[in-house]
C-alpha positions in Angstrom: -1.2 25.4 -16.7 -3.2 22.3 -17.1 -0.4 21.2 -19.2 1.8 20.9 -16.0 -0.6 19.0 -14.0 -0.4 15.8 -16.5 1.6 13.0 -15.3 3.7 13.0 -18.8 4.9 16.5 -18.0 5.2 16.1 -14.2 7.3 13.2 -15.0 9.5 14.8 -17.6 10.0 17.3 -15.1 11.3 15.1 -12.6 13.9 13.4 -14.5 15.2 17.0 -16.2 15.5 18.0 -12.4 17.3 14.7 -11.3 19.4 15.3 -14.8 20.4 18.8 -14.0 21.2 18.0 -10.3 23.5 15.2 -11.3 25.1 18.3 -13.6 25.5 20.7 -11.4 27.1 18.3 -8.7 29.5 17.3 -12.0 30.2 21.1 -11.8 30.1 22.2 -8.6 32.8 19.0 -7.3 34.4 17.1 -9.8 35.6 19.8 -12.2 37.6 22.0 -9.6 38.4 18.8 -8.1 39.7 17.5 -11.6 42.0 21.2 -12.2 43.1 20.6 -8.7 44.8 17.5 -9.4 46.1 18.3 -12.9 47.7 21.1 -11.4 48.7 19.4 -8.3 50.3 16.6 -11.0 52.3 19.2 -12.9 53.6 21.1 -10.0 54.7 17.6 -8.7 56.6 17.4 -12.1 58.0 20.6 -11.4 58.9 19.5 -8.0 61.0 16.2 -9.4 62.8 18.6 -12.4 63.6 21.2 -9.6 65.3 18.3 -7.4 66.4 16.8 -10.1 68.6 20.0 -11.5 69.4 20.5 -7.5 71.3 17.3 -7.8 73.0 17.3 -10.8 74.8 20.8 -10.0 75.6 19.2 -6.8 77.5 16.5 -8.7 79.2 18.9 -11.2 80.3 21.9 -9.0 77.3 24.2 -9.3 74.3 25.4 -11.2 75.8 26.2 -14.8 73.5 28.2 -17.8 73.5 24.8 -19.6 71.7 22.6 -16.9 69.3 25.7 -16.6 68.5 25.2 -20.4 68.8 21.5 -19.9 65.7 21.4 -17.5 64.1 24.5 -19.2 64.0 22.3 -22.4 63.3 18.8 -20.9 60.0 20.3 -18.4 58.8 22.7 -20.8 59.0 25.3 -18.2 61.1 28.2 -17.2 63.7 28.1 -15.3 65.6 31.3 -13.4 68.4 30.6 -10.3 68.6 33.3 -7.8 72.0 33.7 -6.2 71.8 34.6 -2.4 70.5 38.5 -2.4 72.7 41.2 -1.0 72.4 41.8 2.7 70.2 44.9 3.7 66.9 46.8 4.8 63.6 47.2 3.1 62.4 44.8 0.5 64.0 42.0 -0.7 64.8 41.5 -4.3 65.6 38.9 -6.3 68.2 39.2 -9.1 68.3 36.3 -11.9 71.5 34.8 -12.4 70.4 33.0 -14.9 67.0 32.3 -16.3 66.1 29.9 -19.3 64.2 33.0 -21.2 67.4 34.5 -22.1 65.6 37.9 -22.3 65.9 41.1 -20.1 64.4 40.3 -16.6 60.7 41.1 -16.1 59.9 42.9 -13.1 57.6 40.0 -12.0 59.7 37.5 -11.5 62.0 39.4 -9.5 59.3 39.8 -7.1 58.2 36.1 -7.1 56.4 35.6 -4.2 57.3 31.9 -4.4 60.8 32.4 -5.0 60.9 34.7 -2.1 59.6 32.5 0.5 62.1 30.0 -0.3 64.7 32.3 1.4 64.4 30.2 4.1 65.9 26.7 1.9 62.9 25.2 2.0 60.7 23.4 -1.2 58.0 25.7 -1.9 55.6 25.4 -4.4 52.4 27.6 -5.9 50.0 29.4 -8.3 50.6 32.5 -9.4 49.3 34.7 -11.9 51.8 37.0 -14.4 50.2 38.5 -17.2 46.9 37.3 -16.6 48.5 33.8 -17.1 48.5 31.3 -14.8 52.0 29.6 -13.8 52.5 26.3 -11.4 55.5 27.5 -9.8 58.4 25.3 -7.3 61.3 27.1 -5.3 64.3 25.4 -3.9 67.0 27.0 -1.7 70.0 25.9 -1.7 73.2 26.0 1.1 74.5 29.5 -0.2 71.4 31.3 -0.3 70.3 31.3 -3.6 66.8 30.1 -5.1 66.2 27.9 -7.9 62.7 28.6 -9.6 61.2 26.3 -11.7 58.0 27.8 -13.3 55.3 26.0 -16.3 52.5 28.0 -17.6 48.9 26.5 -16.7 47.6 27.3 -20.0 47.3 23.2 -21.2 45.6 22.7 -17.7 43.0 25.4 -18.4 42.6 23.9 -22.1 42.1 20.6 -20.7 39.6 21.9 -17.6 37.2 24.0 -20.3 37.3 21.1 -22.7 35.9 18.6 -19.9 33.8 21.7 -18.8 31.8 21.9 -22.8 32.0 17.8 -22.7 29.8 18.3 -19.6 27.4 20.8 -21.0 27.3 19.4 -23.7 26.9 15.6 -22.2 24.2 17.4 -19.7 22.0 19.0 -22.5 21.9 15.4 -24.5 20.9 14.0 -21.1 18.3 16.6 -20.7 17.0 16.1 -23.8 16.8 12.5 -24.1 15.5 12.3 -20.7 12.4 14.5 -21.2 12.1 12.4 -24.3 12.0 9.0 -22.2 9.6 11.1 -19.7 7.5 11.6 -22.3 7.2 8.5 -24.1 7.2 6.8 -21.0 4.6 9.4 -19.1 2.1 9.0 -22.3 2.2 5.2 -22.1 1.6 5.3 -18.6 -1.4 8.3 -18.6 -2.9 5.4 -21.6 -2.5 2.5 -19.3 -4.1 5.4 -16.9 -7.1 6.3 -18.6 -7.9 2.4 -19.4 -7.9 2.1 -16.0 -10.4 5.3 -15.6 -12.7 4.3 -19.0 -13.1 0.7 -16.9 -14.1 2.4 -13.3 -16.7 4.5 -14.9 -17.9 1.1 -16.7 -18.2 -0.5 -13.5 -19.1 2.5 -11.8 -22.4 2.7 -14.4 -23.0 -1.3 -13.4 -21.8 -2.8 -16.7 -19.5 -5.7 -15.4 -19.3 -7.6 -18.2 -15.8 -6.7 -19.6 -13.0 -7.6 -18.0 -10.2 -5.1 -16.6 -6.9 -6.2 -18.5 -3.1 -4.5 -18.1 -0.2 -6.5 -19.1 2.2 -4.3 -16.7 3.9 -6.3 -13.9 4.2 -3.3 -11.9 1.6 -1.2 -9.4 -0.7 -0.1 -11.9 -0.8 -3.5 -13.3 -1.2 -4.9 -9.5 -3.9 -2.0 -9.3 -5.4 -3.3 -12.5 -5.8 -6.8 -10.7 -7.5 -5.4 -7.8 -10.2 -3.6 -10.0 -10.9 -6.7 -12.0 -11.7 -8.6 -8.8 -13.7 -5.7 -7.4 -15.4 -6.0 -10.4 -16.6 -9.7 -10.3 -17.1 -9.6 -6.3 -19.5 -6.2 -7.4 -21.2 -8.9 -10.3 -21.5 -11.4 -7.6 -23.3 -8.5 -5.4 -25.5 -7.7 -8.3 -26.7 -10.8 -9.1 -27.1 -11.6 -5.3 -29.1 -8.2 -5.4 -31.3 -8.9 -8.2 -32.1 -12.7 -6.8 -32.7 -10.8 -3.7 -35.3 -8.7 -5.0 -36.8 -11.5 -7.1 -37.5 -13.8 -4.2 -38.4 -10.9 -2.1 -40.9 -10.0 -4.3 -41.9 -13.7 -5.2 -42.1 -13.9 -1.7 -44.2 -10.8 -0.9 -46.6 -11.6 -4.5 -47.7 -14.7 -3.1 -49.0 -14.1 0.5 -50.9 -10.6 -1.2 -52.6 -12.5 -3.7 -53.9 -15.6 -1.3 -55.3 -12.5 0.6 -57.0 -10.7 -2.3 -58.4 -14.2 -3.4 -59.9 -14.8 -0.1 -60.8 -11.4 0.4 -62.8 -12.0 -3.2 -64.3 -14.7 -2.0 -65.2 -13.4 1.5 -67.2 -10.5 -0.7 -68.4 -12.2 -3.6 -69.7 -15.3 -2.0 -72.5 -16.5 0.2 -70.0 -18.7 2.4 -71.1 -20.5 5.8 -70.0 -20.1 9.1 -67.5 -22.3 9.3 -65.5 -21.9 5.5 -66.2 -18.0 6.5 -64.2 -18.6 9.7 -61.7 -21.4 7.8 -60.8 -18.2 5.4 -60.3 -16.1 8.3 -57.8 -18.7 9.8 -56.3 -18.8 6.6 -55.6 -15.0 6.2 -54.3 -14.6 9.4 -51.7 -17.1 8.7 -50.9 -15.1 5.6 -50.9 -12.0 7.7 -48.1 -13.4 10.2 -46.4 -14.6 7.3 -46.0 -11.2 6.0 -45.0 -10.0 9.0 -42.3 -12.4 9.6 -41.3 -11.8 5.9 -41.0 -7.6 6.4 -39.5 -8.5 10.0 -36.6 -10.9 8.1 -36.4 -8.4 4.8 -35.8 -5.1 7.6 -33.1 -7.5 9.9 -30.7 -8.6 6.6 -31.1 -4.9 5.8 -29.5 -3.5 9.3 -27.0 -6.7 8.5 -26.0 -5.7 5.1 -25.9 -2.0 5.8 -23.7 -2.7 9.5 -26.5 -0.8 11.7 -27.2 -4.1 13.8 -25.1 -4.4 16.5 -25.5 -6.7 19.2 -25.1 -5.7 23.1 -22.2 -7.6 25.2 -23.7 -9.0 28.4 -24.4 -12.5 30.1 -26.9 -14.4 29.4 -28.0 -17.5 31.2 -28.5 -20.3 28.3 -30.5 -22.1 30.4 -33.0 -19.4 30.7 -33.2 -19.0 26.8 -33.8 -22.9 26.5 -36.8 -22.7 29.0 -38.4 -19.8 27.3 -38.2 -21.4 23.9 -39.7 -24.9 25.3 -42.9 -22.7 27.1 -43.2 -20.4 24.0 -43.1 -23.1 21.2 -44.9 -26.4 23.2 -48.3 -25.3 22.0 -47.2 -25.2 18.2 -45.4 -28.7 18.9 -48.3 -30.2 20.2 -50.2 -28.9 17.0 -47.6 -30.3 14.9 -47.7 -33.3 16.5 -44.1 -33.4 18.1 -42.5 -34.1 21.6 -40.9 -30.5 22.8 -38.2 -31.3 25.0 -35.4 -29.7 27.1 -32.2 -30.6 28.2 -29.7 -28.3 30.7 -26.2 -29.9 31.3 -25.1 -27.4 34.4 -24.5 -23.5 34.2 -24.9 -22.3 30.6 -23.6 -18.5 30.8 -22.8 -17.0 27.3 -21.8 -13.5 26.0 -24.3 -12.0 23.4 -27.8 -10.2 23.2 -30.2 -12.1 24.5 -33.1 -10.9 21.7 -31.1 -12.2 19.1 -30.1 -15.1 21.1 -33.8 -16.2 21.4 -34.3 -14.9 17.9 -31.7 -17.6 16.6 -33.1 -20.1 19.0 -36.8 -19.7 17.7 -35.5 -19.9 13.8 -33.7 -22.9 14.9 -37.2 -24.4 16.7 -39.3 -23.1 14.1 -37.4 -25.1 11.8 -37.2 -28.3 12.9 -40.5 -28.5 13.7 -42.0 -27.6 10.3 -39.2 -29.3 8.8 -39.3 -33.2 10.7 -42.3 -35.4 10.2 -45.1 -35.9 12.7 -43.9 -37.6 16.1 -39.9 -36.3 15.3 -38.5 -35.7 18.9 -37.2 -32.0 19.2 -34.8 -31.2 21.9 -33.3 -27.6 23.2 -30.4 -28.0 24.9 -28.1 -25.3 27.2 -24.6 -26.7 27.5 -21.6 -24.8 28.1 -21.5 -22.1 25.9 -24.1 -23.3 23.5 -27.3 -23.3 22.5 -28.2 -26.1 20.2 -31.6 -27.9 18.9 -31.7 -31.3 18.0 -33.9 -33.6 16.4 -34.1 -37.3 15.4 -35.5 -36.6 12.0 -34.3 -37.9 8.7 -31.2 -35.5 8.6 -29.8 -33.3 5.4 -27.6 -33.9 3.0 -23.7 -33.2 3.2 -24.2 -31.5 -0.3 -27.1 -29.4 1.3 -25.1 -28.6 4.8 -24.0 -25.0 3.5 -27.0 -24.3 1.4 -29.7 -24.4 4.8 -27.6 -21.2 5.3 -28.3 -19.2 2.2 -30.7 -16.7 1.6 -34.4 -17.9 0.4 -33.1 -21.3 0.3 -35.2 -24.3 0.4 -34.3 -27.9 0.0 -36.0 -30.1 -1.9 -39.2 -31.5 -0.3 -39.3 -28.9 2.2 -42.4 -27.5 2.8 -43.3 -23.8 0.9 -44.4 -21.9 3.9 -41.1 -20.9 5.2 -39.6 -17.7 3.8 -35.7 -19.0 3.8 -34.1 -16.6 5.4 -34.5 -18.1 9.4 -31.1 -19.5 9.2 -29.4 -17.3 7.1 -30.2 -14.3 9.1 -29.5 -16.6 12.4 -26.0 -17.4 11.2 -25.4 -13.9 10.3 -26.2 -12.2 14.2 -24.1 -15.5 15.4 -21.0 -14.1 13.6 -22.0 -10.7 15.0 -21.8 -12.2 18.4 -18.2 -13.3 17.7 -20.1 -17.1 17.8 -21.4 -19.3 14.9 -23.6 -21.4 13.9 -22.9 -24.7 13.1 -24.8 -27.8 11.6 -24.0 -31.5 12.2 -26.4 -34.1 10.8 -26.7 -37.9 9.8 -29.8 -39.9 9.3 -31.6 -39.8 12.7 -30.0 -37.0 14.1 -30.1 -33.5 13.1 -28.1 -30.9 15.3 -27.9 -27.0 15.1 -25.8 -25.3 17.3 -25.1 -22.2 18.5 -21.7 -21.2 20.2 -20.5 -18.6 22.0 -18.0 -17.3 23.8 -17.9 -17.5 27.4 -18.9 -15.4 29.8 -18.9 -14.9 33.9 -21.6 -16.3 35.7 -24.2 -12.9 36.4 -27.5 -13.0 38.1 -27.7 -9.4 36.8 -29.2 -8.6 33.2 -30.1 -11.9 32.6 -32.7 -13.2 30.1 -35.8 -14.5 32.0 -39.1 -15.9 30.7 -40.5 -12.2 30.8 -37.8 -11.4 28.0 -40.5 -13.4 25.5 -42.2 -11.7 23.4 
C-alpha cells in the first residue's frame, strides 16, 4: 500500500484518470454523435435520390422498372414503388409494384413501417432493422396513392462507427500508457528534487548551515527551494548572534566573578587596614550591582526574544517620568561631576508602560552620564510625545549611530563598566510600545529620543515619583 502513497504513483494515477475520462467522454458523446450524422448524411442522400426519381417520372409519364433500376444502381440502395393499396378494413398492406431486387417479395417490406406512414404523401424517413441488418430508409407519396421506398443498408456506417470505436481504444490505451509513463518519469524526478529538499531540512534542522540549498526548477518547489536557503542563512545569522551572545554573556559574567573572588582572596589572605578593607568592600558592591544589572538585562532580552514581554497601554504623564529620573539620578551626576537638568515644554501625555518607560529613560541617563566627560551638561526633556536626553558632549560618529544599538556594543574609548545592552534592550521595549528610539548627534550635541504615540490627557494611572524604584 505504501506504494500508493508516493507522489510518482499518486501522480500516475491522476493523469490515467484524466486519460480515461477524456475516453470515456470520446465514447459516451462523440461516437453516437459521429453514427448519428453518418446516418443522418446517407438518409439525406436517400432523401435527394427519392426526390430525384419522384421528378423524373413526373417528366416521363410515371414511375417505369427502368428508373427503379436507374436509382437502385446509381444510390446503391433498394428501391420498391408501392401503388396506392386497395381500399378496405383491417391492416394495411403494401404490395410492390416494382422493387430493384427483382426477387419474390419478402414479407418485411410489405410491412414497412416507413413505407406505411407515408400513406399520408408525405416525406418520411427512418431506421429500421430487417434481418438483423440495419437499413436508412426514405418514403415518398405520391398524388395517386402509391409510395416510393428508397432503402440503403447501414452496414458501411456500422463499419465505419467500430473502426473509429478500436481507433479510440486503441488511441486511449497508448495514451494510458504513455501517460503513466510521463507520470512516472516526471513523479520520480520530482520525489528526487523532493528528497534534496528533505536531506537539506534535516541538515539545517541538525544546525549544519554551511551548504547551500540549490534547485534549478523555476517552479514552486524551486520557489520553496529559495525560501529554505534563506531560512537557512537568516538561522546562520541567529546562530552566530547566539553564540556571540553567549560569549559576551559569559565574558561579561567571568569578569565581575573573578574581581570578586580576587578581593574576596585578599579580604581573607591579607592583613589589610581599615580603610583598603572598606575600599574593597566599595569595590565588590559595585561588582555586585553590576551583576545584578547584568542578570536583570540577560532575563529582559530573554522575555524579548522569546515574545513574553508585553507592555500595558495606558497614559503616562512624560513630565512626571522626566522629574523622577532628575531626583533619582542627581546624586550620581553630582558624583560624576555633571549638571542634571530638566526641561518640560507643556503637557507631555504618552501611550506605553510607564516601568519600561522609566527603564528606557534611566538607560538613556545612565549613559550619557558615564559616557560624556566631567562638567558635560545632561538634560531630560518631556515634549509632546517624547522623552529625550540630551547632552553637549563630544557626539558619535555617523558610522557608530546604528551600532550604540547592538547588543554588547561598545564604542571605541568608551569606558568598560557598562554591560552594552542599555540601549539595545531600550530600543527593543520602544518598538514594543509601537514608539522608537532614535539618535541624532553632532559634535556638541548628543540627542536620544524616545517617541510615542499620543495619548489623552489622564490624571488616572499616571506615573508619579512613587513609581521609582
Amino acid at each position: 500500500m505504501r506504494v500508493f502513497q508516493s507522489v510518482g504513483a499518486r501522480l500516475s494515477i491522476a493523469l490515467a484518470a484524466v486519460v480515461l475520462g477524456a475516453l470515456a467522454i470520446v465514447w459516451v458523446a462523440l461516437v453516437p454523435t459521429l453514427q448519428r450524422r453518418l446516418e443522418n448524411g446517407r438518409i439525406g442522400q436517400l432523401t435527394a435520390a427519392a426526390q430525384g426519381l419522384e421528378r423524373e417520372a413526373a417528366g416521363s409519364g410515371g414511375i417505369t422498372s427502368d428508373l427503379v433500376d436507374e436509382t437502385a444502381r446509381t444510390e446503391n440502395a433498394r428501391v420498391v414503388y408501392f401503388p396506392a393499396p386497395l381500399g378496405g378494413s383491417g391492416t394495411v398492406s403494401l404490395v410492390p409494384l416494382y422493387d430493384s431486387r427483382q426477387v419474390g417479395t419478402d414479407r418485411e417490406i410489405v410491412n414497412d413501417p416507413v413505407a406505411l406512414r407515408a400513406l399520408q404523401s408525405k416525406p418520411v424517413h427512418g431506421i429500421v432493422s430487417r434481418g438483423g441488418q440495419s437499413y436508412a430508409e426514405v418514403a415518398i407519396g405520391d398524388v395517386t396513392g402509391g409510395v416510393l421506398l428508397v432503402s440503403a443498408s447501414l452496414k458501411s456506417v456500422d463499419a465505419d462507427v467500430s473502426l473509429v470505436r478500436q481507433r479510440v481504444v486503441w488511441a486511449g490505451l497508448i495514451a494510458l500508457a504513455v501517460s503513466l509513463l510521463v507520470g512516472i518519469v516526471s513523479a520520480t524526478a520530482f520525489a528526487r528534487r523532493v528528497r534534496r529538499l528533505e536531506r537539506a531540512a534535516d541538515r539545517i534542522a541538525s544546525g549544519d548551515f554551511d551548504e547551500p540549498v540549490v534547485d534549478g526548477g523555476r517552479d514552486e518547489l524551486g520557489e520553496l527551494a529559495q525560501a529554505f536557503d534563506r531560512m537557512r542563512l537568516q538561522l546562520a545569522q541567529l546562530e552566530d548572534a547566539r553564540r556571540e551572545f553567549i560569549a559576551n554573556a559569559s565574558h561579561e559574567l567571568r569578569t565581575p566573578i573573578f574581581a570578586l573572588g580576587g578581593f574576596l582572596e585578599l579580604l581573607q589572605d591579607e592583613e589589610l587596614d581599615r580603610p583598603t578593607r572598606d575600599e574593597f568592600l566599595a569595590t565588590m558592591t559595585e561588582q555586585v550591582e553590576r551583576l545584578a544589572k547584568l542578570a536583570g538585562d540577560l532575563l529582559d532580552l530573554s522575555r524579548i526574544d522569546s515574545g513574553r514581554l508585553r507592555p500595558e497601554r495606558e497614559p503616562i504623564e512624560l513630565e512626571t517620568v522626566a522629574e523622577a529620573l532628575r531626583d533619582e539620578f542627581r546624586a550620581l551626576a553630582r558624583q560624576r561631576e555633571h549638571p542634571l537638568e530638566l526641561e518640560v515644554d507643556g503637557a507631555a501625555t504618552a501611550l506605553g508602560d510607564g516601568e519600561r518607560i522609566l527603564q528606557i529613560g534611566r538607560a538613556l541617563v545612565d549613559n550619557a552620564l558615564l559616557h560624556t566627560p566631567p562638567g558635560t551638561r545632561v538634560t531630560v526633556v518631556a515634549r509632546g510625545g517624547t522623552l529625550a536626553v540630551e547632552d553637549d558632549g563630544p557626539g558619535i560618529a555617523d558610522e557608530d549611530g546604528d551600532r550604540v544599538f547592538e547588543r554588547f556594543t561598545r564604542l571605541e574609548g568608551a569606558r568598560a563598566s557598562g554591560t552594552g545592552l542599555g540601549l539595545a534592550i531600550a530600543r527593543e521595549l520602544a518598538e514594543l510600545m509601537d514608539g522608537r528610539l532614535v539618535l541624532d548627534s553632532r559634535p556638541g550635541r548628543t540627542v536620544f529620543r524616545l517617541e510615542l504615540p499620543l495619548a489623552p490627557f489622564s490624571r488616572e494611572n499616571r506615573l508619579g515619583p512613587a513609581a521609582v524604584g
